[in-house]
N, C-alpha and C positions, 0 to 999 in steps of 0.2 A: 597530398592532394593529387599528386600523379596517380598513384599509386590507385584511387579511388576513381578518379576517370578513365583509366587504362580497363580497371574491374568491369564500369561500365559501359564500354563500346566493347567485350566479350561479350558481355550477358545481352547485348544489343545484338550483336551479331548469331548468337548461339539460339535468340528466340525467334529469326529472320528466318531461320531454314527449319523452324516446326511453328507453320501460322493459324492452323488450325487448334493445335496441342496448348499452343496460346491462348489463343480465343475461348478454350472448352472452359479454361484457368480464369481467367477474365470474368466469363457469363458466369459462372461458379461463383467466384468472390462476392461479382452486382448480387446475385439473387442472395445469397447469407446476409451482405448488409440489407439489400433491401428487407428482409424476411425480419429480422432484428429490429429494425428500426420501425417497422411496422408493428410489432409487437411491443413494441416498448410506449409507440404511440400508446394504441389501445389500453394497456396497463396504466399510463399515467394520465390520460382521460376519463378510466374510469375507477382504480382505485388509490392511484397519488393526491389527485388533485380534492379538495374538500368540494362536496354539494351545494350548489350555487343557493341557498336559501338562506334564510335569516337566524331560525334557529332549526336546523335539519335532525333535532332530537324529539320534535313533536309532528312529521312527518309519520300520517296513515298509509294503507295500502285496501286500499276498497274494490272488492269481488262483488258479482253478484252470481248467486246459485242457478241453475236450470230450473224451467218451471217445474214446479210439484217438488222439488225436493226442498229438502230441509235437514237442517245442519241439528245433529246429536251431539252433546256432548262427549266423547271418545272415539267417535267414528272419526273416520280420515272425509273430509269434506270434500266435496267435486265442483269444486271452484271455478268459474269460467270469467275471462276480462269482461270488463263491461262494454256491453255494445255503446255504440254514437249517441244513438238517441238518451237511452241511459243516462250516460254520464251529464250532457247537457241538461235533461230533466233533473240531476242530481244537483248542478251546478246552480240551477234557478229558483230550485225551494229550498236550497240549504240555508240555515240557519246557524249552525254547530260547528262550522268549517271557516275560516278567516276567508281560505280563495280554497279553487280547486283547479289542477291540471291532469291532462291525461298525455 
């Protein structure tokens, strides 16, 4: 136990006389946790944790197209999110849709 407190008032003393060199070591460490721990947030909010719904295997994804166009069979579609008004109008004559959220 000496031995281990003696180690630590060296290393106490040897980082007193370089306090910037410290500090650089220090900011270094915080930002890697912080940068990890932030990342791991986002990972497990958005693909650990299950979809807050009931059954999230009959979950759509509803576009609506630009005016005048129109979706082909094999073409690559030019899909745009739905505007506001849209989707509220969507939300008031649906029929086919248990609920809707945007």
């Amino acid at each position: 136990m000496k031995e281990l407190l003696s180690d630590v008032r060296l290393a106490v003393r040897q980082w007193s006389n370089r306090p910037v060199w410290i500090g650089v070591i220090l900011l270094t460490l915080a930002t890697g946790i912080g940068a990890a721990t932030s990342v791991f947030s986002i990972v497990d909010a958005v693909v650990l944790k299950p979809l807050p719904f009931y059954q999230p295997k009959q979950l759509v994804h509803i576009w609506e197209c630009g005016r005048g166009d129109r979706y082909q069979p094999g073409e690559t579609p030019q899909f745009i999110y739905a505007r506001p008004g849209s989707y509220y109008d969507w939300k008031a004559q649906s029929s086919s849709f248990q609920s809707m959220s945007a």
